[in-house]
PAZA-132594 format. One record per residue (C-alpha): residue number from 1; y negated, z, x negated. Coordinates in nm, 2 decimals. Layout:
{NUM; {Y; Z; X}},
...
END
This chain:
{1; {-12.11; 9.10; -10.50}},
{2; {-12.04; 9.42; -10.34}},
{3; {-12.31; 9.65; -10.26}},
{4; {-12.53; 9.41; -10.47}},
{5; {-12.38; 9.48; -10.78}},
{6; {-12.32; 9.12; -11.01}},
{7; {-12.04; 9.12; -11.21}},
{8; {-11.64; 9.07; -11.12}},
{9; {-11.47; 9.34; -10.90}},
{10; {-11.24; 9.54; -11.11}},
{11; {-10.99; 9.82; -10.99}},
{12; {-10.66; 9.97; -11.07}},
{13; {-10.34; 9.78; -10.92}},
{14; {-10.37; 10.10; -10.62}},
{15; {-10.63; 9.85; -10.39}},
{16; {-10.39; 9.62; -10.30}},
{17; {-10.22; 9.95; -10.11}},
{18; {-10.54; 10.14; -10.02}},
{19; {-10.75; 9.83; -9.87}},
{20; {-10.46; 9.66; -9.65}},
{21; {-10.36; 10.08; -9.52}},
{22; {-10.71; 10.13; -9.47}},
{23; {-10.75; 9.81; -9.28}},
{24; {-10.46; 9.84; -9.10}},
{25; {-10.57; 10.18; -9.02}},
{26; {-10.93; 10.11; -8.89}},
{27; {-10.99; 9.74; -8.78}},
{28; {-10.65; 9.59; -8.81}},
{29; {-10.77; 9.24; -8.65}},
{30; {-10.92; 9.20; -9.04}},
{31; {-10.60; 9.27; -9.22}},
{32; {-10.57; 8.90; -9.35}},
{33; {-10.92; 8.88; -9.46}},
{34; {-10.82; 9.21; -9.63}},
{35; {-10.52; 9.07; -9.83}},
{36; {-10.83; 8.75; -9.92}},
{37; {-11.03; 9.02; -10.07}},
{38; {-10.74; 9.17; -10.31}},
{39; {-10.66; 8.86; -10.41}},
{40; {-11.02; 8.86; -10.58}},
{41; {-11.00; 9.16; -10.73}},
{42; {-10.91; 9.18; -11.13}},
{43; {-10.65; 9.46; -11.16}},
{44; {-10.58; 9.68; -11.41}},
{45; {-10.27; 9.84; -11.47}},
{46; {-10.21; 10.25; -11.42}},
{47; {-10.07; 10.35; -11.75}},
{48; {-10.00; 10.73; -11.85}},
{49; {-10.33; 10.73; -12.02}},
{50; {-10.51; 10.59; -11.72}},
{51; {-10.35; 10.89; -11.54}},
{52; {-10.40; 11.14; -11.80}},
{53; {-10.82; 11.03; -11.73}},
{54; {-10.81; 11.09; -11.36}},
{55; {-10.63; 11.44; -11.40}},
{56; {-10.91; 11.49; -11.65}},
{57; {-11.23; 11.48; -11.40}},
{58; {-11.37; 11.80; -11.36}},
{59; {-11.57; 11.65; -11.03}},
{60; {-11.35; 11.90; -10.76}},
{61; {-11.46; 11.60; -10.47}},
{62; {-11.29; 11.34; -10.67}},
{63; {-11.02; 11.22; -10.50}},
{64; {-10.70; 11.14; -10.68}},
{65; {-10.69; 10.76; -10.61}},
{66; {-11.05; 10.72; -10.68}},
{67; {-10.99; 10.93; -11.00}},
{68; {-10.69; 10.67; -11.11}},
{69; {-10.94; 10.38; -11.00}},
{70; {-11.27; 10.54; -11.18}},
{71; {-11.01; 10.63; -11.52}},
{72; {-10.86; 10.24; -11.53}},
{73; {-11.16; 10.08; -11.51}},
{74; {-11.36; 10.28; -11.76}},
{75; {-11.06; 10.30; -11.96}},
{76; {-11.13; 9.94; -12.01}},
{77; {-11.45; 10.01; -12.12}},
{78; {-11.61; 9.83; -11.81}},
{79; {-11.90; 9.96; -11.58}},
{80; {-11.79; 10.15; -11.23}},
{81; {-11.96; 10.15; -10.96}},
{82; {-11.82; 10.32; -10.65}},
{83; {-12.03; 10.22; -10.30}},
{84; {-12.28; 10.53; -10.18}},
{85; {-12.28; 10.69; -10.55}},
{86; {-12.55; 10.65; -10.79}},
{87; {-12.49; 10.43; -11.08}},
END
């Protein structure tokens, strides 16, 4: 899996926007293999409580989409694991 972790690839519903912008935005030759890699992503959905988490952080760096990503996925009570940060 990605950066070696096992387990299924979980986000909120925001990577299908932020992966096909980003791709279009830095190797735009891979935008369909892009859109191949959303569609194996589990999504989970950005509720008022998912958004009441990310304005929570007190981390300064976090960035507000990472923030709504980091808040849906533990608000599910799953593992995250964000490439580059310690576990």
């Amino acid at each position: 899996m990605a950066g070696g972790h096992e387990g299924p690839l979980v986000s909120s519903v925001l990577i299908g926007v932020e992966l096909i912008r980003a791709t279009r935005r830095s190797c735009p030759d891979r935008l369909g293999r892009a859109g191949e890699v959303v569609t194996t992503v589990t999504t989970m959905a950005v509720s008022f409580e998912v958004i009441a988490g990310a304005a929570g952080y007190a981390d300064p760096v976090l960035r507000s989409l990472d923030a709504v990503h980091l808040a849906a996925v533990r608000g599910a009570g799953l593992p995250a694991v964000a490439p580059g940060q310690p576990e």
